[in-house]
N, CA, C and O atoms as CSV, one atom per row, in Angstrom:
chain,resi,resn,atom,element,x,y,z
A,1,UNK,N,N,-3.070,10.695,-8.915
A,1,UNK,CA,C,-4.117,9.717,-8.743
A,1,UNK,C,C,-4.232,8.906,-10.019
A,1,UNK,O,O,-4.440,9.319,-11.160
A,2,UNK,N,N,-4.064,7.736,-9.614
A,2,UNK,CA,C,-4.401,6.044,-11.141
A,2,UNK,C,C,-6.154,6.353,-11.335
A,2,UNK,O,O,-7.153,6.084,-10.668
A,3,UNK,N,N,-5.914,6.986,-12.488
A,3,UNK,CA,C,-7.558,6.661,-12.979
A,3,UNK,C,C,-7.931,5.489,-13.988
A,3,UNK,O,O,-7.347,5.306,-15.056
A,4,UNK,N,N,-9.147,4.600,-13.428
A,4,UNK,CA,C,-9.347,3.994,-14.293
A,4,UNK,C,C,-10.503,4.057,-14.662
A,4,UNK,O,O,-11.313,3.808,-13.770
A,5,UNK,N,N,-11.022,4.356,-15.885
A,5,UNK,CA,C,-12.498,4.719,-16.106
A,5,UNK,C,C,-12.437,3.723,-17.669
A,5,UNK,O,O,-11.483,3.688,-18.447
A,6,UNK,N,N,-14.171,2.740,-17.845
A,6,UNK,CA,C,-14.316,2.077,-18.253
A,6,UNK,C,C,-15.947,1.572,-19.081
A,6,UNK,O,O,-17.167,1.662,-18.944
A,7,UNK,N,N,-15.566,1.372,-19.403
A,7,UNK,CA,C,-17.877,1.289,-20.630
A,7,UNK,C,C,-18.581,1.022,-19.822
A,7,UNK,O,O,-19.671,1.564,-20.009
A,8,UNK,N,N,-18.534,0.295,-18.757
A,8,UNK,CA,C,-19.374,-0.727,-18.333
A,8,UNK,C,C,-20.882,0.255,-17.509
A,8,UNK,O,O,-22.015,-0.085,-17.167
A,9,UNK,N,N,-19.950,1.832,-17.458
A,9,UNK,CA,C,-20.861,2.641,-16.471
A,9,UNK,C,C,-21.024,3.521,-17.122
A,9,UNK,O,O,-20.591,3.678,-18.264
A,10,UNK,N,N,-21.889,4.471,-16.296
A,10,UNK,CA,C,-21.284,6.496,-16.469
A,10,UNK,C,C,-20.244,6.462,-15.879
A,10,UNK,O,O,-19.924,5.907,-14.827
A,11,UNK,N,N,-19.312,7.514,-17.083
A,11,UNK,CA,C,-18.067,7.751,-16.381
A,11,UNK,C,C,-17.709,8.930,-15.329
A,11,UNK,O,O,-16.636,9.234,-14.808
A,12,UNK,N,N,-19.196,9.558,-15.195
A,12,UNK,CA,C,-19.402,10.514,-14.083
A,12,UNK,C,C,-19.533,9.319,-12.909
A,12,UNK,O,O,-18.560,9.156,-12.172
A,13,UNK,N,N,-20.370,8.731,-12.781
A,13,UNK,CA,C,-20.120,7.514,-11.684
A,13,UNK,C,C,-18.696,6.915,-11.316
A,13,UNK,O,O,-18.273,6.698,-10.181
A,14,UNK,N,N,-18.171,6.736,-12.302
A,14,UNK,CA,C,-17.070,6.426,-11.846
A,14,UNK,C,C,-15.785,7.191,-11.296
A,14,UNK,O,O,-14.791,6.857,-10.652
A,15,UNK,N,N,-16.130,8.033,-11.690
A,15,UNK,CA,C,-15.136,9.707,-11.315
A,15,UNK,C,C,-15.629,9.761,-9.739
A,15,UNK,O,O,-14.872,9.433,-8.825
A,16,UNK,N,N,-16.768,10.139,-9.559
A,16,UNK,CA,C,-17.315,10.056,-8.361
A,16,UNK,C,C,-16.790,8.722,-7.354
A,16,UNK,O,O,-16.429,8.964,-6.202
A,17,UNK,N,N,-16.783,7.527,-7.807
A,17,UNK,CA,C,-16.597,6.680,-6.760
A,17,UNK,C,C,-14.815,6.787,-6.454
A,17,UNK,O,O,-14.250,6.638,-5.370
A,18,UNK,N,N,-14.313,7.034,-7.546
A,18,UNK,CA,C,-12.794,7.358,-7.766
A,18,UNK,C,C,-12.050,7.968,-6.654
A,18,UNK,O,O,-11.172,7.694,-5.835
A,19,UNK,N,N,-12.986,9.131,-7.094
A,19,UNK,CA,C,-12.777,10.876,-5.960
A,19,UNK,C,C,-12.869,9.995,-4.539
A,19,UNK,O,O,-12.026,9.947,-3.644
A,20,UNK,N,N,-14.052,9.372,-4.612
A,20,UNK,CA,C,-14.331,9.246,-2.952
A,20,UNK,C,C,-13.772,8.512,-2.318
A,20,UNK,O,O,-13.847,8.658,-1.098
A,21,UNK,N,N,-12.814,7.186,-2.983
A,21,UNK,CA,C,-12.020,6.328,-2.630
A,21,UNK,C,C,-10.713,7.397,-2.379
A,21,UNK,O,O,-10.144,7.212,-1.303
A,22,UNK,N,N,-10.281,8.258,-3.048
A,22,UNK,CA,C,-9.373,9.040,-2.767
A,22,UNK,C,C,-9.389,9.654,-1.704
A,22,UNK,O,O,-8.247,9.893,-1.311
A,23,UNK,N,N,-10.394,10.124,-0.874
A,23,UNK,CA,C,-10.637,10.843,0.333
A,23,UNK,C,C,-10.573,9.737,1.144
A,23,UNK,O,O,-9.663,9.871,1.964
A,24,UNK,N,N,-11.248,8.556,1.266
A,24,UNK,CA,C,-11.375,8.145,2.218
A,24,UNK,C,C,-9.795,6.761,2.443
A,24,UNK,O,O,-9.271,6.237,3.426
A,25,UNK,N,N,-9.658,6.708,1.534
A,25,UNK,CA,C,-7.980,6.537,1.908
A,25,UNK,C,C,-6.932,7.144,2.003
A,25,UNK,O,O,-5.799,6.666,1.940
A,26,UNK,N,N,-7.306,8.492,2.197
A,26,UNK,CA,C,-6.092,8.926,2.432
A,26,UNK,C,C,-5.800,9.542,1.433
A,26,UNK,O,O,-6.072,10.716,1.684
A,27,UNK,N,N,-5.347,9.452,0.292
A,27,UNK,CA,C,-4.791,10.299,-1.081
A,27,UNK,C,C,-5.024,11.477,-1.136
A,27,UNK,O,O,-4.263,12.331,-1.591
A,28,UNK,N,N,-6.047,11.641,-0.702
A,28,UNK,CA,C,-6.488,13.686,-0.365
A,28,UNK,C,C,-6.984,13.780,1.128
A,28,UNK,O,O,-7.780,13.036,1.701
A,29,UNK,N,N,-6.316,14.877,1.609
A,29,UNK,CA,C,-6.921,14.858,3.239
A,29,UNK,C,C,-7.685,15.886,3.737
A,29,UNK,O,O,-7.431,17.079,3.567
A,30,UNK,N,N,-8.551,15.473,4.304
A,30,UNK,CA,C,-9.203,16.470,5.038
A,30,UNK,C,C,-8.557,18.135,4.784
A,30,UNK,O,O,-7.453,18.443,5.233
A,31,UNK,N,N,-9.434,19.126,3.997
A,31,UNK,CA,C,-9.121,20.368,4.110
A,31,UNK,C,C,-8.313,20.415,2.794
A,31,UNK,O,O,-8.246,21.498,2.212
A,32,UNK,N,N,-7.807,19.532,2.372
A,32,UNK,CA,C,-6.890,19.605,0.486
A,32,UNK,C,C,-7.431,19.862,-0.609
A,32,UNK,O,O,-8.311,19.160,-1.105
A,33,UNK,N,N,-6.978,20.880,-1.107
A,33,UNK,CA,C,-7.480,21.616,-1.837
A,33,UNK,C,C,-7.192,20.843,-3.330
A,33,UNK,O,O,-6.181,20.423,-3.894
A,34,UNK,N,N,-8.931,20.901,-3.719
A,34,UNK,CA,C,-8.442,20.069,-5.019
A,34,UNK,C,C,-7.912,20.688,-6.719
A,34,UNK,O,O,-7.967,21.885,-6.999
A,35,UNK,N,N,-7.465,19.719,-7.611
A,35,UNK,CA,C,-7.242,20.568,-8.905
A,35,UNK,C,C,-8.340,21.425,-9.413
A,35,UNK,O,O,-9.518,21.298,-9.079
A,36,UNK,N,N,-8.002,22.067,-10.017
A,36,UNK,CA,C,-9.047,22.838,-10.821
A,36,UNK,C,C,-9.940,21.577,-12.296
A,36,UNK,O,O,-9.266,20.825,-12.999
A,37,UNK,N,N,-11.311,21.689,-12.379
A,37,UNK,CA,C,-11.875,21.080,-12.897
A,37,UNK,C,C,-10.982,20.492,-14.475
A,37,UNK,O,O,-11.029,19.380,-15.000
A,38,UNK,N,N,-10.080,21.954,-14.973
A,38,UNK,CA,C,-9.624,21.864,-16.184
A,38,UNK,C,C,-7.977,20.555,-16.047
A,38,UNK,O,O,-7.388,19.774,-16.794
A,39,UNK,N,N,-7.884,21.011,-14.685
A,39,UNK,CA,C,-7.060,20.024,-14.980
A,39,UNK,C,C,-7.142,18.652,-14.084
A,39,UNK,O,O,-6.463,17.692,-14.447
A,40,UNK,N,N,-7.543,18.603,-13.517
A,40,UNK,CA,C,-8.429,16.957,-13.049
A,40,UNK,C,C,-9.399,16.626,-13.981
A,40,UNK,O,O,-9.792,15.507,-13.652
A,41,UNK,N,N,-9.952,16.968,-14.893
A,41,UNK,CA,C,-10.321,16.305,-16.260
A,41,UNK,C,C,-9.392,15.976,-17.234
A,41,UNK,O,O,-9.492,14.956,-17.916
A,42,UNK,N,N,-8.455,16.817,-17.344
A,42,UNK,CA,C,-7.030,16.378,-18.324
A,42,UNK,C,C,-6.260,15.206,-17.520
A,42,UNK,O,O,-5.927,14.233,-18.197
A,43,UNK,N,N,-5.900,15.202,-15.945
A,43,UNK,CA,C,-5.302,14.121,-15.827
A,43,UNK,C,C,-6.025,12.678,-15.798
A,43,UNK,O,O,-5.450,11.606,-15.613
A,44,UNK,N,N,-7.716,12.915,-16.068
A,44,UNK,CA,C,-8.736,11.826,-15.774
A,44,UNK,C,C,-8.738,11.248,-16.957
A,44,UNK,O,O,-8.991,10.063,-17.173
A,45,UNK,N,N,-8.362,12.352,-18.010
A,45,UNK,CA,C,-8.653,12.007,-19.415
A,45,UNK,C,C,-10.427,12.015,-20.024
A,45,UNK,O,O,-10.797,11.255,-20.919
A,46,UNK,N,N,-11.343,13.009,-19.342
A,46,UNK,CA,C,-12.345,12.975,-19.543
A,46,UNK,C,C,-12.759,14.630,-19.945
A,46,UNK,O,O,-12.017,15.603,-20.076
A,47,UNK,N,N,-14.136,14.521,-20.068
A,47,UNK,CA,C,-14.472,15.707,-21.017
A,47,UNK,C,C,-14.579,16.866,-19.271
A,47,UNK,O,O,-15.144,16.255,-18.364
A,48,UNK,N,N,-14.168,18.115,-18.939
A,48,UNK,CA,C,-14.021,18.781,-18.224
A,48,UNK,C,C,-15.573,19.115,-17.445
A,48,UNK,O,O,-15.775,19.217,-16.235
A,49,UNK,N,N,-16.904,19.288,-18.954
A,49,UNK,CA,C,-18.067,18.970,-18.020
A,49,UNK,C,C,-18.573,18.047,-17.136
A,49,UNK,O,O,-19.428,18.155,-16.257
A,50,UNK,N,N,-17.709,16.852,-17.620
A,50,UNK,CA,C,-17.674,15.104,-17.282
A,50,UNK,C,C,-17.558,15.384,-15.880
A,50,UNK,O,O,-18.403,14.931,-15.108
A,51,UNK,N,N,-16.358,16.260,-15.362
A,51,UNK,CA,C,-15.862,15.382,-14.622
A,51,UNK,C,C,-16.102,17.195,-13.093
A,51,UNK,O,O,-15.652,17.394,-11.965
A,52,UNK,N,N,-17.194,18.159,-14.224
A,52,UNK,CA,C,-17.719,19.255,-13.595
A,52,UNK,C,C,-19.133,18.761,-13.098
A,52,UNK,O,O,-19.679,19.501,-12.280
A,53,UNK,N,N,-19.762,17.690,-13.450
A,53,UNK,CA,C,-20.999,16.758,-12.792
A,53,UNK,C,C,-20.305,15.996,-11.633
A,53,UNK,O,O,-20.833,16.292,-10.561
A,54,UNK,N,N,-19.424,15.228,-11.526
A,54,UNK,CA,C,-18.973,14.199,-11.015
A,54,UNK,C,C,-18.459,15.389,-9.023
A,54,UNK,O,O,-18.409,15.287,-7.798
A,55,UNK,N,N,-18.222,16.402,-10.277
A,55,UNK,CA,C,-17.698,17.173,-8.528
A,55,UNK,C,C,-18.907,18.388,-7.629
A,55,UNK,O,O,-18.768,18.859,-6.500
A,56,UNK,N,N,-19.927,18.597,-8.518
A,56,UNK,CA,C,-20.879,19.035,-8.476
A,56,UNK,C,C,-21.756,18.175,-7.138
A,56,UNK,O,O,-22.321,18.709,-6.183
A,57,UNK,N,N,-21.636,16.576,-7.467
A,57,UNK,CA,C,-22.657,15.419,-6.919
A,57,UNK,C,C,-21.668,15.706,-5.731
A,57,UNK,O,O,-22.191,16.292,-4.783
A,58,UNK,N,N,-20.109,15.349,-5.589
A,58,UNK,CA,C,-19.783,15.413,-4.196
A,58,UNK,C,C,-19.974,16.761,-3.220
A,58,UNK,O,O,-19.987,16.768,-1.989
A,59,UNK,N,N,-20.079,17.580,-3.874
A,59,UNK,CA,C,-20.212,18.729,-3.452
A,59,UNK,C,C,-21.929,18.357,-2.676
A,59,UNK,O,O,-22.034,18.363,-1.449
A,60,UNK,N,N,-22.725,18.161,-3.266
A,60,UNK,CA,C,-23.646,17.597,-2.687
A,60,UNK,C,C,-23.809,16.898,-1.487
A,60,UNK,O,O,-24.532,17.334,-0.591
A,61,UNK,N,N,-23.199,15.863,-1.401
A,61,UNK,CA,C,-23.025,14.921,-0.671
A,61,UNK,C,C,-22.231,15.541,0.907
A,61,UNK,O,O,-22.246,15.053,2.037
A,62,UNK,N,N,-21.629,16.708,0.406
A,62,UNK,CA,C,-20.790,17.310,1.761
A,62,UNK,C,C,-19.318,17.080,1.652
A,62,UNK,O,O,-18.564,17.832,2.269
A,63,UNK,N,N,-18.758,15.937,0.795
A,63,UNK,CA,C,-17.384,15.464,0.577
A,63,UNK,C,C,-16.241,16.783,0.242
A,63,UNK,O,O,-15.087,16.886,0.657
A,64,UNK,N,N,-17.078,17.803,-0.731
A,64,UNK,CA,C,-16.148,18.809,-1.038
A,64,UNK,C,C,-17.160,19.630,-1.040
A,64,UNK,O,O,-18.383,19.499,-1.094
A,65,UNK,N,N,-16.213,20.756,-0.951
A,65,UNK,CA,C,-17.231,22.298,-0.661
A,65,UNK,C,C,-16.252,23.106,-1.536
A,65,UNK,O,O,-15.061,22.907,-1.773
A,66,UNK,N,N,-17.051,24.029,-1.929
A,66,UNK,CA,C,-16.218,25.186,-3.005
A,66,UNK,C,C,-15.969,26.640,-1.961
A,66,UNK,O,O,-16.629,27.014,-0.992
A,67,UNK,N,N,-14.886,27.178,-2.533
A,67,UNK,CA,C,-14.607,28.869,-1.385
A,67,UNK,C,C,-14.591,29.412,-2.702
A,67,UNK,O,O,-13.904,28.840,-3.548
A,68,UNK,N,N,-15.268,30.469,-3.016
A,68,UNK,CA,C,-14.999,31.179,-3.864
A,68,UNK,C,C,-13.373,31.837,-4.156
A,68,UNK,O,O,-12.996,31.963,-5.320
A,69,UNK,N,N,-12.690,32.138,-3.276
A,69,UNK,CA,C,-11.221,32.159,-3.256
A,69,UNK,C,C,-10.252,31.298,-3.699
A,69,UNK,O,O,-9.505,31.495,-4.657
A,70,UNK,N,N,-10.283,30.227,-2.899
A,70,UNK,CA,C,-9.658,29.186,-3.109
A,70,UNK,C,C,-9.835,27.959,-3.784
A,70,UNK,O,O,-8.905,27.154,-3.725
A,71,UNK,N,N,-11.073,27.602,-4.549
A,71,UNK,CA,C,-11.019,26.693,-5.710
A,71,UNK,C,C,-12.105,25.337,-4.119
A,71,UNK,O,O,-12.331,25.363,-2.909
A,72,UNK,N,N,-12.316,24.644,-5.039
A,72,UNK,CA,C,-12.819,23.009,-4.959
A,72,UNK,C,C,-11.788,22.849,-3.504
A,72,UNK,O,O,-10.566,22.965,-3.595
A,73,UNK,N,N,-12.450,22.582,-2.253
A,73,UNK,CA,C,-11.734,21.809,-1.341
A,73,UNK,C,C,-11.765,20.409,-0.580
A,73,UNK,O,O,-12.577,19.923,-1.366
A,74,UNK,N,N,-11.561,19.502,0.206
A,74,UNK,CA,C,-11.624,18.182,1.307
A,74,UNK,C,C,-12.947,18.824,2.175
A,74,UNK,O,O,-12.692,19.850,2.806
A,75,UNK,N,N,-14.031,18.415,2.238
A,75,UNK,CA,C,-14.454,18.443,3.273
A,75,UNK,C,C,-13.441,18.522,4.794
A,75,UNK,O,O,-12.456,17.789,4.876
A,76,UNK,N,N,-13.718,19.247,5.664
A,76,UNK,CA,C,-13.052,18.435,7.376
A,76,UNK,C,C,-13.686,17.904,8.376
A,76,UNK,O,O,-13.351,17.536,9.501
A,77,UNK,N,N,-14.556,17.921,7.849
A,77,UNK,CA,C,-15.462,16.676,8.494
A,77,UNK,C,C,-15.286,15.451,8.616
A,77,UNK,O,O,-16.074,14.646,8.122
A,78,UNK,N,N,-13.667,14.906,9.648
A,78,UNK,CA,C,-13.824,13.400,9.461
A,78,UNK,C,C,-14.549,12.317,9.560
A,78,UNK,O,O,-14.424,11.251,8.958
A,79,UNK,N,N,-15.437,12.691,10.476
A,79,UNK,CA,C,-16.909,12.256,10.913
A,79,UNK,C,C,-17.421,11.658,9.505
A,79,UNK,O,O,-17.690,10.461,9.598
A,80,UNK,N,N,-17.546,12.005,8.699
A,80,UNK,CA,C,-18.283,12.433,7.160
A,80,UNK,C,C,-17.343,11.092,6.674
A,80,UNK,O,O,-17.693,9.934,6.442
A,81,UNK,N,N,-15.931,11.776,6.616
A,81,UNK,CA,C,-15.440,10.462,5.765
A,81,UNK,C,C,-14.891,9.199,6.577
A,81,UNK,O,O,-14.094,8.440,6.026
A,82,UNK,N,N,-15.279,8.996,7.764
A,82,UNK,CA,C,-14.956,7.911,8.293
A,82,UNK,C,C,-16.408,7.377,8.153
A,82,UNK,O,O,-16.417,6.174,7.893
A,83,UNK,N,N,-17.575,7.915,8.249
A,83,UNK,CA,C,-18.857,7.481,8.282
A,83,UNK,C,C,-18.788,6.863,6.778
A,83,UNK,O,O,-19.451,5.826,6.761
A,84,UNK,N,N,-18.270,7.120,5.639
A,84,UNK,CA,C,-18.619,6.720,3.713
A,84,UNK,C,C,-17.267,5.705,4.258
A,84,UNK,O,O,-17.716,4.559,4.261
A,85,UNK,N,N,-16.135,5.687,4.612
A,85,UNK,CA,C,-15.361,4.753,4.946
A,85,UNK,C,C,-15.504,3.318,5.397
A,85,UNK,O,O,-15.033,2.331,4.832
A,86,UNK,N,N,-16.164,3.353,6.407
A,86,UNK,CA,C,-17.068,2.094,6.859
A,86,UNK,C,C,-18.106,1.847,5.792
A,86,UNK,O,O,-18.030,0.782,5.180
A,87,UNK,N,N,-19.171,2.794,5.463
A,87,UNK,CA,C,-20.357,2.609,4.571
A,87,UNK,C,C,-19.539,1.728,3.594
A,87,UNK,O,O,-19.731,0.521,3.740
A,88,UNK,N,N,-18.545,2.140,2.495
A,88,UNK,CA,C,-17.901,1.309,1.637
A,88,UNK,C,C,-17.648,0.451,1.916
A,88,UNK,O,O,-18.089,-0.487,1.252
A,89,UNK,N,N,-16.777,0.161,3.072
A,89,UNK,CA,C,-16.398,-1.577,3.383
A,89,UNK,C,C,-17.532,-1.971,3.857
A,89,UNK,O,O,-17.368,-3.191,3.864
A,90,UNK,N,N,-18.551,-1.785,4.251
A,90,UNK,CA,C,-19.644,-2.541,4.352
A,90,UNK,C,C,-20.028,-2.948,3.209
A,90,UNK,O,O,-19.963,-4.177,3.199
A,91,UNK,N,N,-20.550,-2.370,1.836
A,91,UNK,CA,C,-20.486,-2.440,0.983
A,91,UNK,C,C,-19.929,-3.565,0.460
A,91,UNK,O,O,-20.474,-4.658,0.307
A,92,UNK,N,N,-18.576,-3.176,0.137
A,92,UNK,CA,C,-17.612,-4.344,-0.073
A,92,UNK,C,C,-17.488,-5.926,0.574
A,92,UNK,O,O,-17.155,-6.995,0.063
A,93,UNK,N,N,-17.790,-5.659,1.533
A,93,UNK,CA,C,-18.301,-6.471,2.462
A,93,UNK,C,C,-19.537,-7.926,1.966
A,93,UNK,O,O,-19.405,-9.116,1.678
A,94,UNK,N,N,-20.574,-7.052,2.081
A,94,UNK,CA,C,-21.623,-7.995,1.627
A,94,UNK,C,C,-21.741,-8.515,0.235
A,94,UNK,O,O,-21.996,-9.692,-0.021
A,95,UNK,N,N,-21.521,-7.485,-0.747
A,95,UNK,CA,C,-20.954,-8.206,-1.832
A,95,UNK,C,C,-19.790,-9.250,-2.054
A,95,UNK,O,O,-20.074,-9.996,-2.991
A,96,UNK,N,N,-18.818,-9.474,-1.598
A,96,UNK,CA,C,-17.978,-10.521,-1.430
A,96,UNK,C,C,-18.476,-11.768,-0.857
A,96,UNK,O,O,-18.149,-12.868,-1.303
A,97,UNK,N,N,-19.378,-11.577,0.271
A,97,UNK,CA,C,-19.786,-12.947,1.108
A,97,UNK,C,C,-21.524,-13.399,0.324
A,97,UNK,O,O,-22.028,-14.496,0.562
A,98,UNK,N,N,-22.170,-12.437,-0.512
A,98,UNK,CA,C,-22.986,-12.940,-1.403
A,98,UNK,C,C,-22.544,-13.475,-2.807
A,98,UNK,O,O,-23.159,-14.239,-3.551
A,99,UNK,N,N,-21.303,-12.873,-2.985
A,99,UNK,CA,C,-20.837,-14.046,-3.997
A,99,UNK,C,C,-20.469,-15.811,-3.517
A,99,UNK,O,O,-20.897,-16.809,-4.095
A,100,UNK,N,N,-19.676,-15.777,-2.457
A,100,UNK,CA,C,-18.968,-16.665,-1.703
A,100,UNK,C,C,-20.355,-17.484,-1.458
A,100,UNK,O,O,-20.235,-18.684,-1.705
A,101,UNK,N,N,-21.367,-17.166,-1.116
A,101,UNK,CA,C,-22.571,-17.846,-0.650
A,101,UNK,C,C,-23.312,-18.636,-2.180
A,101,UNK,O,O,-23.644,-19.805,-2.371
A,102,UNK,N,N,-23.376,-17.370,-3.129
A,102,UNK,CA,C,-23.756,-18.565,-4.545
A,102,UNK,C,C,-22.562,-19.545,-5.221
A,102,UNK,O,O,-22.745,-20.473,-6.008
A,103,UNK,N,N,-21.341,-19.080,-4.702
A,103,UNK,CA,C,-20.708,-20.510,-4.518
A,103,UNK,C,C,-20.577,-21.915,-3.552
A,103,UNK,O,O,-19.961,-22.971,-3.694
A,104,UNK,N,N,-21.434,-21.400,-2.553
A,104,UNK,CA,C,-21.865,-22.811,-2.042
A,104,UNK,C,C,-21.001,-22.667,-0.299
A,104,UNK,O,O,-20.898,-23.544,0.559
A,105,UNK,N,N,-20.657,-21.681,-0.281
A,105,UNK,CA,C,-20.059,-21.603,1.182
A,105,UNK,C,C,-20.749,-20.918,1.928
A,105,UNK,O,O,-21.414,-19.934,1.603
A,106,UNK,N,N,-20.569,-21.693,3.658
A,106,UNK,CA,C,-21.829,-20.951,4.590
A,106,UNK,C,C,-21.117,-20.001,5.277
A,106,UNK,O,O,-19.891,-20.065,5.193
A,107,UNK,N,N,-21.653,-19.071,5.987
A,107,UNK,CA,C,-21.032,-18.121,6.686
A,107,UNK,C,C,-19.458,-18.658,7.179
A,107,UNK,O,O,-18.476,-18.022,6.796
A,108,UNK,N,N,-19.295,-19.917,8.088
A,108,UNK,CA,C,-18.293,-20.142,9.305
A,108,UNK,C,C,-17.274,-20.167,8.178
A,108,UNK,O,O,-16.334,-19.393,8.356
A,109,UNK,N,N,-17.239,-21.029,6.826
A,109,UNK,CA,C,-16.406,-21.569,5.791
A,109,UNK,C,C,-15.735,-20.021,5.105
A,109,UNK,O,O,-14.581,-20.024,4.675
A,110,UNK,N,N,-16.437,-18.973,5.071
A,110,UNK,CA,C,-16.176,-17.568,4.916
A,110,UNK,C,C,-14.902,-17.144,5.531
A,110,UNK,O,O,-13.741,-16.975,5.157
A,111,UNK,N,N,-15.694,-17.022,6.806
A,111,UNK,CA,C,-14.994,-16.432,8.251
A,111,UNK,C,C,-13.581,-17.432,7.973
A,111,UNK,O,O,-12.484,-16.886,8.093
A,112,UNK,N,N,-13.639,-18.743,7.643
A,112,UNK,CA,C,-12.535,-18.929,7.895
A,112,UNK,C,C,-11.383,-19.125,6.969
A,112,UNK,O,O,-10.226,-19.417,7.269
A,113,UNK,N,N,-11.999,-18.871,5.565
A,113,UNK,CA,C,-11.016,-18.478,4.538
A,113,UNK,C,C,-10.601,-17.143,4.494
A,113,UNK,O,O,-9.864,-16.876,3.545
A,114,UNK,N,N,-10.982,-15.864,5.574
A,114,UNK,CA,C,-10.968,-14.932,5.700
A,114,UNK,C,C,-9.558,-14.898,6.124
A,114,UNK,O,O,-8.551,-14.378,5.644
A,115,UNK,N,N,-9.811,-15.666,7.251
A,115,UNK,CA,C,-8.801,-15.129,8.853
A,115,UNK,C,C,-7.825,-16.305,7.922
A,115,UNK,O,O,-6.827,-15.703,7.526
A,116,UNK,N,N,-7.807,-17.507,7.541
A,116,UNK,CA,C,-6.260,-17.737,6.495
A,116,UNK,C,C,-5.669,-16.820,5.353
A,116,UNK,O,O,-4.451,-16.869,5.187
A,117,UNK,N,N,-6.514,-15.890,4.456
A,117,UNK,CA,C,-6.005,-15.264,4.079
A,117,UNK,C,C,-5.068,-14.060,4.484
A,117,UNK,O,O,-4.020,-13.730,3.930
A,118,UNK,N,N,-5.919,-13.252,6.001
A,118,UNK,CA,C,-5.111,-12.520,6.299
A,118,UNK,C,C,-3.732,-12.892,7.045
A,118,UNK,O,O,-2.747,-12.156,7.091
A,119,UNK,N,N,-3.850,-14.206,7.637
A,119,UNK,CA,C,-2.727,-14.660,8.369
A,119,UNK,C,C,-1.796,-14.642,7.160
A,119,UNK,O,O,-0.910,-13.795,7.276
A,120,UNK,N,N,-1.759,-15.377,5.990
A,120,UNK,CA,C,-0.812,-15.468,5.115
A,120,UNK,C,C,-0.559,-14.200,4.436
A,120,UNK,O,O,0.494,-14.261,3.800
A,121,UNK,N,N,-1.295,-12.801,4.325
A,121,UNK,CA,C,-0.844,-11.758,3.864
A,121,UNK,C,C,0.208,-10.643,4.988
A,121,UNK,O,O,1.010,-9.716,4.874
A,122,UNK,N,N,-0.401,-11.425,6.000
A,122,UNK,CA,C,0.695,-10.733,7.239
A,122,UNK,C,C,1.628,-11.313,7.350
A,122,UNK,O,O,2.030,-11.053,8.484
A,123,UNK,N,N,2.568,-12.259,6.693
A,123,UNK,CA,C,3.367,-13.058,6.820
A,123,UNK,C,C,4.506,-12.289,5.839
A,123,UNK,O,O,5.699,-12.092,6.073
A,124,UNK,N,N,3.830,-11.984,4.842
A,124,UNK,CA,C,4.508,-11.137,4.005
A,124,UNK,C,C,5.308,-10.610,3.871
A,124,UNK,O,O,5.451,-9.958,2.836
């Protein structure tokens, strides 16, 4: 996994949004058992408590669950991560078309720099 962690935040926040982009695209699947804290902080490059908050919160959330046996796992609840899947691109979503809007474009002008962009990325 490409980590990129940066000032602008907590880098527990960002570990967290990291992780969860990783589940919900795919990179870890349902039921995958994750690294051990010591070394998903070494490949994050962060302090091991850093990144023992960051998995603590998903654990919370339902994303990962701990087995005492087997270490940090994927939720299998796809339900769960198709539900934060959508939630994100929604997300993503409205932030893009509230920028697009304080630049001066109305919804239809959106929609339709949308559907040219994807036509020309499917062309590809």
């Amino acid at each position: 996994m490409q980590w990129e962690i940066n000032s602008d935040r907590p880098v527990y926040v960002q570990l967290i949004e990291q992780i969860q982009a990783g589940i919900i695209s795919g990179y870890f699947k349902p039921g995958d058992k994750l690294p051990s804290v010591r070394d998903f902080a070494a490949d994050a490059a962060v302090n091991p408590n850093t990144m023992q908050k960051a998995l603590s919160e998903l654990e919370r959330t339902g994303l990962i669950y701990t087995n005492r046996t087997s270490g940090r796992l994927i939720t299998s609840d796809t339900k769960l991560i198709e539900d934060l899947r959508k939630q994100s691109a929604r997300s993503q979503i409205i932030e893009f078309v509230d920028r697009m809007m304080l630049l001066g474009f109305q919804p239809d002008e959106i929609l339709q720099l949308i559907e040219q962009v994807i036509k020309t990325m499917q062309k590809q």
